[in-house]
N, CA, C and O atoms as CSV, one atom per row, in Angstrom:
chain,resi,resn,atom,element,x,y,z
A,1,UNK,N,N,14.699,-26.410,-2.189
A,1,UNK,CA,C,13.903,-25.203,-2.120
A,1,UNK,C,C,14.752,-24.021,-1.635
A,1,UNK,O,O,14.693,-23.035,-2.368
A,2,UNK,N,N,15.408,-23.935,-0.720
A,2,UNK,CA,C,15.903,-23.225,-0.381
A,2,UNK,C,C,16.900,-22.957,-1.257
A,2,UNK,O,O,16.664,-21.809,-1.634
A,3,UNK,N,N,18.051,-23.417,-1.899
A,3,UNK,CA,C,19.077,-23.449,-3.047
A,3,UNK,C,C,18.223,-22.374,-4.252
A,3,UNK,O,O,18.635,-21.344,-4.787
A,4,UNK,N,N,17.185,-22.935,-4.370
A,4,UNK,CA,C,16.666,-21.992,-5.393
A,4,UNK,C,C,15.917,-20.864,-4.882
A,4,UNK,O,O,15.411,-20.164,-5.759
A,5,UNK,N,N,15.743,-20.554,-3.829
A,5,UNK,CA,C,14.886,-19.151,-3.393
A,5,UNK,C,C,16.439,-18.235,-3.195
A,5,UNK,O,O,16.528,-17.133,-3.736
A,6,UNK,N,N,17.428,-18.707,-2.512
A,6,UNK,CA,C,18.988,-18.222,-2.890
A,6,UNK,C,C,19.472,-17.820,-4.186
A,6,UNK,O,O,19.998,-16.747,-4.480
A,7,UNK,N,N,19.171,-19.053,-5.108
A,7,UNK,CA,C,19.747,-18.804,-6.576
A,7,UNK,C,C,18.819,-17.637,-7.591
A,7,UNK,O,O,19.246,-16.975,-8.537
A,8,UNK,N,N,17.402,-17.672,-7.002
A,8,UNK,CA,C,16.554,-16.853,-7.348
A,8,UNK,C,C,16.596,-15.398,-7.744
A,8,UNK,O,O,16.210,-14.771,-8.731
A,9,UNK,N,N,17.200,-15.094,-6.627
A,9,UNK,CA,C,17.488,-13.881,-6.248
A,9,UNK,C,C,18.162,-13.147,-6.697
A,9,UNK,O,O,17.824,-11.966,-6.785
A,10,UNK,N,N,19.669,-13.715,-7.256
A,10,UNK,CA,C,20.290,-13.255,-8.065
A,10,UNK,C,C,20.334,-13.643,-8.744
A,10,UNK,O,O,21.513,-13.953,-8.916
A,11,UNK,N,N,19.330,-14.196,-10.057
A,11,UNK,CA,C,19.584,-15.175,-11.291
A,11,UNK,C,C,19.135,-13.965,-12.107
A,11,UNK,O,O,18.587,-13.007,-11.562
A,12,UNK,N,N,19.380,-14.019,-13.469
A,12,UNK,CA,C,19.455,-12.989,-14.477
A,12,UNK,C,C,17.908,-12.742,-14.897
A,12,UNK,O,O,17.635,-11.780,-15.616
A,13,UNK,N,N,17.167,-13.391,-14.558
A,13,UNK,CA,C,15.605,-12.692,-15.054
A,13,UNK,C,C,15.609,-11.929,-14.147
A,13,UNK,O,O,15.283,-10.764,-14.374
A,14,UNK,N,N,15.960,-12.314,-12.887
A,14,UNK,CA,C,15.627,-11.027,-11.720
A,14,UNK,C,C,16.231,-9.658,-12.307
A,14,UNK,O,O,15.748,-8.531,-12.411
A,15,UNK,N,N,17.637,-10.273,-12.691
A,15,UNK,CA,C,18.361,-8.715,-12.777
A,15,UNK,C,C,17.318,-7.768,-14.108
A,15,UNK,O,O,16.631,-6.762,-13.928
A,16,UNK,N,N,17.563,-8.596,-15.481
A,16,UNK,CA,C,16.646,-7.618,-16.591
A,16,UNK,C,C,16.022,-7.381,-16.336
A,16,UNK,O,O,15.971,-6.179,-16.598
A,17,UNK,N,N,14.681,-7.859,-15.550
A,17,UNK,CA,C,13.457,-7.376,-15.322
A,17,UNK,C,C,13.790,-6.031,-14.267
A,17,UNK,O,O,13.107,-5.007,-14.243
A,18,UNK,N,N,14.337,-6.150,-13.880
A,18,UNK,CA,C,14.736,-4.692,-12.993
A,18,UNK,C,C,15.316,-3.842,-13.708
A,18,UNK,O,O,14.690,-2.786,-13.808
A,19,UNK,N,N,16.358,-3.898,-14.292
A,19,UNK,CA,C,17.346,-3.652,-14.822
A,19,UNK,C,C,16.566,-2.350,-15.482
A,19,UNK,O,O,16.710,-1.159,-15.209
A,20,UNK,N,N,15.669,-2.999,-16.467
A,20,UNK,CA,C,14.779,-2.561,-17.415
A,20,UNK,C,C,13.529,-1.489,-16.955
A,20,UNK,O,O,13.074,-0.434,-17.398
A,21,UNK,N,N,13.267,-2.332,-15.877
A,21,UNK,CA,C,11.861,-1.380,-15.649
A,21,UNK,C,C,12.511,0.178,-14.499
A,21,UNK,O,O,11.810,1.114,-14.114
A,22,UNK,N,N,14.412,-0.096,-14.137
A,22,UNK,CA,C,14.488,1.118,-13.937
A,22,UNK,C,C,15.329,2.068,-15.098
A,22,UNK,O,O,15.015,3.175,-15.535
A,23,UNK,N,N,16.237,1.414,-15.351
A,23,UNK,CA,C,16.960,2.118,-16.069
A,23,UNK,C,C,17.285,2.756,-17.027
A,23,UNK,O,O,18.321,3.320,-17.382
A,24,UNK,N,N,15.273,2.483,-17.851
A,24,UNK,CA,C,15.031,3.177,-19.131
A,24,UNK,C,C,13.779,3.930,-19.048
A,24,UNK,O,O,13.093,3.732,-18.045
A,25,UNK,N,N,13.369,4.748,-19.917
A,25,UNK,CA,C,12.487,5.827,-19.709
A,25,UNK,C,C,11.465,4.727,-20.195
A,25,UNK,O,O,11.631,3.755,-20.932
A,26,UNK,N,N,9.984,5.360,-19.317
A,26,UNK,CA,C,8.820,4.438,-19.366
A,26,UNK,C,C,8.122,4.196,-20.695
A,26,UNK,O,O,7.165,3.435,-20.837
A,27,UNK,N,N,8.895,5.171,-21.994
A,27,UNK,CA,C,8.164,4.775,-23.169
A,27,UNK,C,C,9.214,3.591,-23.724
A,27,UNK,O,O,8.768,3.026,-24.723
A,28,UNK,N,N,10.215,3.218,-23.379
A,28,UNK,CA,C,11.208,2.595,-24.040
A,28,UNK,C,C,11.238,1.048,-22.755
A,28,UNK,O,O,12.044,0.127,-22.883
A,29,UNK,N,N,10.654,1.084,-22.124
A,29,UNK,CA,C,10.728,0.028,-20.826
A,29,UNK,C,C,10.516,-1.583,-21.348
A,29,UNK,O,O,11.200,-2.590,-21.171
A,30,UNK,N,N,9.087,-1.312,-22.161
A,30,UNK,CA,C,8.329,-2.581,-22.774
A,30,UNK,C,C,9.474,-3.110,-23.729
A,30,UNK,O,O,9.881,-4.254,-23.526
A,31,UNK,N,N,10.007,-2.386,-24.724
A,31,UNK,CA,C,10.879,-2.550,-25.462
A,31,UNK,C,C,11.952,-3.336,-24.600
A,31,UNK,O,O,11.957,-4.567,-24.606
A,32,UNK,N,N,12.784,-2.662,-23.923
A,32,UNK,CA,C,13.924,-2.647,-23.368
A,32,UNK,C,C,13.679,-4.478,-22.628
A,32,UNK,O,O,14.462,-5.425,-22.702
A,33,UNK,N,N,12.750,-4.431,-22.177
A,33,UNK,CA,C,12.862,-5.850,-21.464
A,33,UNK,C,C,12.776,-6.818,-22.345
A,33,UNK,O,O,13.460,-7.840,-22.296
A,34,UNK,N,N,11.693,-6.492,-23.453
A,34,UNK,CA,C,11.290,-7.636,-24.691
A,34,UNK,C,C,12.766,-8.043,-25.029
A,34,UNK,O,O,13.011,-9.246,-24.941
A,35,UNK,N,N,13.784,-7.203,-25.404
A,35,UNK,CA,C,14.944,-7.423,-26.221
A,35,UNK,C,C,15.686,-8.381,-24.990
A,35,UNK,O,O,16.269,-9.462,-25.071
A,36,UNK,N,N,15.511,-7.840,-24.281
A,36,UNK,CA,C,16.436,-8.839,-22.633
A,36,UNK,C,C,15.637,-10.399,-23.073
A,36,UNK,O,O,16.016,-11.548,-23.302
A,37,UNK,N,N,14.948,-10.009,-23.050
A,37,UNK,CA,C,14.171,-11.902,-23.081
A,37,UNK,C,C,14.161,-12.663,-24.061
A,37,UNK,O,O,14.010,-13.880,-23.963
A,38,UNK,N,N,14.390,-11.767,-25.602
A,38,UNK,CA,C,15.287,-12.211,-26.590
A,38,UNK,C,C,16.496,-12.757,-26.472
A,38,UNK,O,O,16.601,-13.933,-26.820
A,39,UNK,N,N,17.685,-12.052,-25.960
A,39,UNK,CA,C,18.755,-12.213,-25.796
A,39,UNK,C,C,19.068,-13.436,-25.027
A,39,UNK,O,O,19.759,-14.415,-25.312
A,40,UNK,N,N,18.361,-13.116,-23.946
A,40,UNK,CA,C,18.377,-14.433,-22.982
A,40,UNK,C,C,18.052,-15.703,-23.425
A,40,UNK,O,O,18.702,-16.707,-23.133
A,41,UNK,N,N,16.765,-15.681,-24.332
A,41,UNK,CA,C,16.528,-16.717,-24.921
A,41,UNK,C,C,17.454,-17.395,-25.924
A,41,UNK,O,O,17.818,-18.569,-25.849
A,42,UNK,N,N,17.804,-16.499,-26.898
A,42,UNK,CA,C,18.872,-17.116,-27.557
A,42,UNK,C,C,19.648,-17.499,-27.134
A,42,UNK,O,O,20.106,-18.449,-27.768
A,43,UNK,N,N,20.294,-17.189,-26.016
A,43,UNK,CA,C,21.456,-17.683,-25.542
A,43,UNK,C,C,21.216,-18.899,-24.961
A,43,UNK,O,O,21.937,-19.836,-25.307
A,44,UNK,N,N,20.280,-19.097,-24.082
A,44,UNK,CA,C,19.990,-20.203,-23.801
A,44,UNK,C,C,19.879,-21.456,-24.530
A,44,UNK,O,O,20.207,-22.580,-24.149
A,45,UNK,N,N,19.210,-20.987,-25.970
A,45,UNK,CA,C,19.297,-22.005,-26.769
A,45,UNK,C,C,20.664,-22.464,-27.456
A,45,UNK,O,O,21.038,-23.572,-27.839
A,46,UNK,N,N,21.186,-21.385,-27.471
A,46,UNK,CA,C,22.944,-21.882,-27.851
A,46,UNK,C,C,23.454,-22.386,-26.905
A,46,UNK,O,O,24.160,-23.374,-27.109
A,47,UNK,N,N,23.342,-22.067,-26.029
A,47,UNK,CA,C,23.982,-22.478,-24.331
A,47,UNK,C,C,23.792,-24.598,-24.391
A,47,UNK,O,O,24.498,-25.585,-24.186
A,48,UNK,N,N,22.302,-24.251,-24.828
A,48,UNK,CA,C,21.619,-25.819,-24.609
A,48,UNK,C,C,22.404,-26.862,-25.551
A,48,UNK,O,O,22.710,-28.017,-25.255
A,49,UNK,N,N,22.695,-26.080,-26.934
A,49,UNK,CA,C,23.958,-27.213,-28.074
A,49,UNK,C,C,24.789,-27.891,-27.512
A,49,UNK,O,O,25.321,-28.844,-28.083
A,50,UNK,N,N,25.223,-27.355,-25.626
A,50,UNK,CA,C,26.761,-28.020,-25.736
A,50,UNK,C,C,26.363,-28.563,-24.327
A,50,UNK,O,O,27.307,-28.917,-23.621
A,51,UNK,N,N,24.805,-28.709,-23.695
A,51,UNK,CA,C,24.474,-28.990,-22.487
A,51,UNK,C,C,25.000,-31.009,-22.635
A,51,UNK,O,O,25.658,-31.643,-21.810
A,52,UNK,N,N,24.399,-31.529,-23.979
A,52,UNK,CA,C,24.485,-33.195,-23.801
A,52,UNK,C,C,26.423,-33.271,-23.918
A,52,UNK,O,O,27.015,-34.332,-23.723
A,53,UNK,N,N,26.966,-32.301,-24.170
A,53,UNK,CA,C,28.254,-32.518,-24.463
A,53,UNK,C,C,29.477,-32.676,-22.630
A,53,UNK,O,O,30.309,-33.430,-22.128
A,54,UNK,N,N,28.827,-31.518,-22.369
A,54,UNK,CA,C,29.187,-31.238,-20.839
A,54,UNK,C,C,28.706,-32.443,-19.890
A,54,UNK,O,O,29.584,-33.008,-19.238
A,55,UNK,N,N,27.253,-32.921,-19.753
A,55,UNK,CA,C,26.961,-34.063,-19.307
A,55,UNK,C,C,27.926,-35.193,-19.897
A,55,UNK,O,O,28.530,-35.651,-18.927
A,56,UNK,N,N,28.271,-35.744,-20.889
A,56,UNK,CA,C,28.943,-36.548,-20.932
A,56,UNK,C,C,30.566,-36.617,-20.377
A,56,UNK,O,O,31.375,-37.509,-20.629
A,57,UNK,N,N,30.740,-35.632,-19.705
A,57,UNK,CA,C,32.179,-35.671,-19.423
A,57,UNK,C,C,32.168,-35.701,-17.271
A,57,UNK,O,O,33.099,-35.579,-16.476
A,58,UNK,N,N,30.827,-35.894,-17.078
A,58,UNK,CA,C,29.837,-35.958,-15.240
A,58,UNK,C,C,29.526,-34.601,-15.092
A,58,UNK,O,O,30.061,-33.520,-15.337
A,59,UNK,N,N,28.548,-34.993,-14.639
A,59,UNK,CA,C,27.352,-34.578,-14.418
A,59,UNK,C,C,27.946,-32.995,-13.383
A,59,UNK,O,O,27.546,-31.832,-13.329
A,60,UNK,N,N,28.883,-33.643,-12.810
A,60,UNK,CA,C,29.853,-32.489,-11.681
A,60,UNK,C,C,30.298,-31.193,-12.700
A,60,UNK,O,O,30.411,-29.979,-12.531
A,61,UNK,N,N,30.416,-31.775,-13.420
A,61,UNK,CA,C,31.396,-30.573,-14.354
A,61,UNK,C,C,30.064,-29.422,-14.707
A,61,UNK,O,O,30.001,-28.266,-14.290
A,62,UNK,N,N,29.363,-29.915,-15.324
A,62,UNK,CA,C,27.986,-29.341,-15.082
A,62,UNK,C,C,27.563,-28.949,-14.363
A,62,UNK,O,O,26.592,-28.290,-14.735
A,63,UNK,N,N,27.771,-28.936,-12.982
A,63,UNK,CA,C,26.638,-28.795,-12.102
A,63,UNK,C,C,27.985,-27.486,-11.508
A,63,UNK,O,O,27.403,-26.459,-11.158
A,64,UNK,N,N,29.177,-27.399,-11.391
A,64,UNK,CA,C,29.823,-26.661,-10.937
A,64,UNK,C,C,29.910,-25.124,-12.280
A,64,UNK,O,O,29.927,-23.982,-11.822
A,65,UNK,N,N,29.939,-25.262,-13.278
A,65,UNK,CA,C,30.078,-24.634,-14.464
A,65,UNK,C,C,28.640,-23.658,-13.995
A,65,UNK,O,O,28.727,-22.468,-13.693
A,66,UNK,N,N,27.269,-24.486,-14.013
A,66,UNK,CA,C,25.803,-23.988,-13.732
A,66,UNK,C,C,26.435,-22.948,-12.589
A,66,UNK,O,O,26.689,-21.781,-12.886
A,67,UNK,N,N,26.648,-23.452,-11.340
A,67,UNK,CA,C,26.964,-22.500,-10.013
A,67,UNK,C,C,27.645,-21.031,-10.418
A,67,UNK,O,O,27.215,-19.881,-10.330
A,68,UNK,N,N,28.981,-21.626,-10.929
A,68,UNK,CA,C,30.003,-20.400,-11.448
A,68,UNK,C,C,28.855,-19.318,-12.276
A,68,UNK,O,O,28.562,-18.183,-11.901
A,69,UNK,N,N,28.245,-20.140,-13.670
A,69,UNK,CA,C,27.196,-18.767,-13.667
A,69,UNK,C,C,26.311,-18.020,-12.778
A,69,UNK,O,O,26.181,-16.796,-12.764
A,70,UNK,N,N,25.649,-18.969,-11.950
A,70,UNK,CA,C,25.201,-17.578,-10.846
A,70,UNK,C,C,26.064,-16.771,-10.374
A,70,UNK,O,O,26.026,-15.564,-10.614
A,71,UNK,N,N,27.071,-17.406,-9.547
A,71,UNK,CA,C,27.806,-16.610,-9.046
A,71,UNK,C,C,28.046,-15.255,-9.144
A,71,UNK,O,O,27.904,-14.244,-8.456
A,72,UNK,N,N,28.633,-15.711,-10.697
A,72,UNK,CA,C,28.835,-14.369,-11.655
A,72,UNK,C,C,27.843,-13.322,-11.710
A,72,UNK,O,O,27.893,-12.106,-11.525
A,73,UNK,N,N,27.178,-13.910,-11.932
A,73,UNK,CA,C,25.722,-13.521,-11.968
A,73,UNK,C,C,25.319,-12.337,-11.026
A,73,UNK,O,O,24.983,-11.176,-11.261
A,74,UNK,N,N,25.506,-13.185,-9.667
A,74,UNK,CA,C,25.543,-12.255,-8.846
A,74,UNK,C,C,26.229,-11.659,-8.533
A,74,UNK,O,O,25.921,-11.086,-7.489
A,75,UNK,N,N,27.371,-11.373,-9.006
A,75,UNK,CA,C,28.171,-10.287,-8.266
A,75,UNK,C,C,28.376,-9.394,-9.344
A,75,UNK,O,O,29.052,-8.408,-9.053
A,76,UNK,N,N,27.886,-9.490,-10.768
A,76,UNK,CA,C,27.710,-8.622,-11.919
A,76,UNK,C,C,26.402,-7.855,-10.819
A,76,UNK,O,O,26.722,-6.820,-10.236
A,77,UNK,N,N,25.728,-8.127,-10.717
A,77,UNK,CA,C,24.192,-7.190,-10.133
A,77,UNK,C,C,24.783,-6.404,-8.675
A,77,UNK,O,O,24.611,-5.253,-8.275
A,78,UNK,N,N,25.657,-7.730,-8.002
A,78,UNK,CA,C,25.596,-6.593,-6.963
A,78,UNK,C,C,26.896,-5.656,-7.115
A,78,UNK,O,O,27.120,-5.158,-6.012
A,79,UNK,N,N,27.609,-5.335,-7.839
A,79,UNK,CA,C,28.600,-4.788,-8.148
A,79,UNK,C,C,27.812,-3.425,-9.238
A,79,UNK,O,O,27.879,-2.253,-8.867
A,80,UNK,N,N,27.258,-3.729,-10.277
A,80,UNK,CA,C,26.891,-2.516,-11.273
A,80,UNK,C,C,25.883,-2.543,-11.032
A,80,UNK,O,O,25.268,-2.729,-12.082
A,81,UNK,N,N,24.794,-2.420,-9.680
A,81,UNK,CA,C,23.299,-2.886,-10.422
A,81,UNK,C,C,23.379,-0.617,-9.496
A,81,UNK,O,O,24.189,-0.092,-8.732
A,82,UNK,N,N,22.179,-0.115,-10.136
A,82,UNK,CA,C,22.214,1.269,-9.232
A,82,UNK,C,C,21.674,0.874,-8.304
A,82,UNK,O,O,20.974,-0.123,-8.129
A,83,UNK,N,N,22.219,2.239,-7.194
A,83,UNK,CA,C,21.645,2.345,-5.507
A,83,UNK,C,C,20.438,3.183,-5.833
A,83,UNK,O,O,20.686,4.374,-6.023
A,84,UNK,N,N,19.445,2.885,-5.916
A,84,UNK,CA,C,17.914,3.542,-5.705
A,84,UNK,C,C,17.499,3.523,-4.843
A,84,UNK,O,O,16.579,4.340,-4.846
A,85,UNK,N,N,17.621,2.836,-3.548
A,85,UNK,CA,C,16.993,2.836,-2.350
A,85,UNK,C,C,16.594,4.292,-2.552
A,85,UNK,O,O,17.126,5.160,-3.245
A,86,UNK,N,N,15.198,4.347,-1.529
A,86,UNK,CA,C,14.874,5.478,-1.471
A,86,UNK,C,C,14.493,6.533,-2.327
A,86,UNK,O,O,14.357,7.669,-1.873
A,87,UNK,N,N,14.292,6.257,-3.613
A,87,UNK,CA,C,14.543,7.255,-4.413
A,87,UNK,C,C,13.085,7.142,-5.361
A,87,UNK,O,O,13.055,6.119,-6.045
A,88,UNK,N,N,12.265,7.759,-5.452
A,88,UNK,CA,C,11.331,7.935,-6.506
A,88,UNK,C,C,11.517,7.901,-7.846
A,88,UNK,O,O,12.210,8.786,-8.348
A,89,UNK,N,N,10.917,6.844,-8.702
A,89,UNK,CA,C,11.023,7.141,-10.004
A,89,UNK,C,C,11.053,8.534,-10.761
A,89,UNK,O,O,11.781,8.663,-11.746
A,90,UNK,N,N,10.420,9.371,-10.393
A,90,UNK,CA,C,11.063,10.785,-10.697
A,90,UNK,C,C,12.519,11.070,-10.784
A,90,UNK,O,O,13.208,11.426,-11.740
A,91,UNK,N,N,12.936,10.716,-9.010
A,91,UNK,CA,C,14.169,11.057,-8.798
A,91,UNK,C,C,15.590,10.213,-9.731
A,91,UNK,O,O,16.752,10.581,-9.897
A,92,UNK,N,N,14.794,8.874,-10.230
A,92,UNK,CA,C,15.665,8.136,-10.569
A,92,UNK,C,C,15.903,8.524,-12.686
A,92,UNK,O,O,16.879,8.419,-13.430
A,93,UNK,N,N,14.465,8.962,-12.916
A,93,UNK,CA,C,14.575,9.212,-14.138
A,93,UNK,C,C,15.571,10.454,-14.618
A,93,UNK,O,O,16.376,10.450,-15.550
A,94,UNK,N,N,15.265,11.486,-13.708
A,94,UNK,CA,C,15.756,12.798,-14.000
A,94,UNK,C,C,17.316,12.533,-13.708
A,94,UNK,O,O,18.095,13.130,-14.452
A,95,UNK,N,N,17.980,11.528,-12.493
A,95,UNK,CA,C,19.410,11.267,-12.779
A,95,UNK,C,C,19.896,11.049,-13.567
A,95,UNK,O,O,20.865,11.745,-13.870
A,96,UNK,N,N,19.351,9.508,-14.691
A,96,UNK,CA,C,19.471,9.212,-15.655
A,96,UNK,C,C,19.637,10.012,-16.503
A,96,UNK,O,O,20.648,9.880,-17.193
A,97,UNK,N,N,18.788,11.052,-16.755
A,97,UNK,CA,C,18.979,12.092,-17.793
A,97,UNK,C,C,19.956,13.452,-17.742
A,97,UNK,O,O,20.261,14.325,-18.555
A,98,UNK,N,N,20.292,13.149,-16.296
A,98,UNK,CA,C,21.488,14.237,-16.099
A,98,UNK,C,C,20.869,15.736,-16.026
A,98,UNK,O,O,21.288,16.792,-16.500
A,99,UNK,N,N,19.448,15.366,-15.078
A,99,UNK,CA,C,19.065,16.961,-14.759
A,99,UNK,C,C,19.299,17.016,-13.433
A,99,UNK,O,O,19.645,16.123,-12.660
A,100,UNK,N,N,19.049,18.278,-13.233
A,100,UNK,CA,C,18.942,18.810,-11.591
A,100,UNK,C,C,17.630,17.690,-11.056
A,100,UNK,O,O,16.561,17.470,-11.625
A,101,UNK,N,N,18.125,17.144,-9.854
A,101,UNK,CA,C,17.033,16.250,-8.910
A,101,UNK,C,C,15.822,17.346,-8.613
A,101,UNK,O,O,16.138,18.490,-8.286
A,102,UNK,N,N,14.480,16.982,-8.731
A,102,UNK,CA,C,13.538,17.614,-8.470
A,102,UNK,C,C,13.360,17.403,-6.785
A,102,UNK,O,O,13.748,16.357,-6.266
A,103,UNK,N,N,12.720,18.527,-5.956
A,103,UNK,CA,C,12.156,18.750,-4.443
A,103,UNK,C,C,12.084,17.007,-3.978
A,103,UNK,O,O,11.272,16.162,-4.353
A,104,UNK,N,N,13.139,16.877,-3.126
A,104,UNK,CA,C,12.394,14.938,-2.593
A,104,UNK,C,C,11.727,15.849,-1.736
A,104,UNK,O,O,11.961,16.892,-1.126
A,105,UNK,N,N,10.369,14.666,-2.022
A,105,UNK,CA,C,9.428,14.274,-1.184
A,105,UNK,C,C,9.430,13.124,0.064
A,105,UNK,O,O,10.276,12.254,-0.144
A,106,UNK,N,N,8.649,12.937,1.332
A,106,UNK,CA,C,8.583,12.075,1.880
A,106,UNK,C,C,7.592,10.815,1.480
A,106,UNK,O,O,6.373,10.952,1.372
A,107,UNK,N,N,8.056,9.987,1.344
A,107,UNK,CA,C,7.509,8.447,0.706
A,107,UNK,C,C,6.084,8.408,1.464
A,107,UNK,O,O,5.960,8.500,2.685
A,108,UNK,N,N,5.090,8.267,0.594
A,108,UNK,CA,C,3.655,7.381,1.047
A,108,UNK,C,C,3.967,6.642,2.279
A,108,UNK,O,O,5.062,6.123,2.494
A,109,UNK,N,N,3.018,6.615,3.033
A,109,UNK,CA,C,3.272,5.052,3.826
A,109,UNK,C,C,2.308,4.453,3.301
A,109,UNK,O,O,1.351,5.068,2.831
A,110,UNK,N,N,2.405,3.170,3.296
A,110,UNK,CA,C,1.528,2.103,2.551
A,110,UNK,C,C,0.522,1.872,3.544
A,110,UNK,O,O,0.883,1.835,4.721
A,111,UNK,N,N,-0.801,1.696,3.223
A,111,UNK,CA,C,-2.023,1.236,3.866
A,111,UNK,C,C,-2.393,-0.186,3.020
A,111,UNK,O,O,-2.533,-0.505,1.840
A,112,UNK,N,N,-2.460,-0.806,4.267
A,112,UNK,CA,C,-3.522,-2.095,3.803
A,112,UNK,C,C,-4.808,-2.557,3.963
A,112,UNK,O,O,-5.164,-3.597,3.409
């Protein structure tokens, strides 16, 4: 459990699904992720052709190969992923587009 609330975190659905719902304008978002989950999928299924091949050579080789992709994984996200902290989807769209940042505002506080 714990291995996977770790591996979770930085595993690649986390990243597209973010990826997507910031880094593209909200009419192009739905799109933008659909194609991520395409991609992903296919790959996976090509990925899967050579999964009984890798098992036959132990199970280790596999299981270290699996790791190395997170890894990667994660340090692709935490290396290129953007710094938004703080920043309003406003603020984050209008960067993207290379305008002048509109007036920040101070953040809602959340009520429960």
């Amino acid at each position: 459990m714990l291995l996977t609330g770790i591996g979770g975190g930085f595993g690649q659905q986390s990243f597209f699904q973010l990826w997507s719902g910031e880094l593209f304008p909200t009419l192009l978002r739905s799109t933008a992720q659909g194609l991520m989950f395409a991609v992903v999928r296919i790959g996976l299924g090509f990925w899967s052709l050579f999964v009984p091949t890798l098992i036959k050579s132990g199970f280790s080789t596999l299981a270290w190969l699996l790791t190395g992709f997170v890894v990667f994984s994660g340090l692709v996200g935490f290396i290129f992923a953007p710094r938004n902290q703080g920043k309003t989807l406003d603020e984050i769209q209008r960067e993207r587009r290379g305008l002048e940042p509109g007036p920040r505002t101070a953040p809602v506080p959340r009520t429960s």
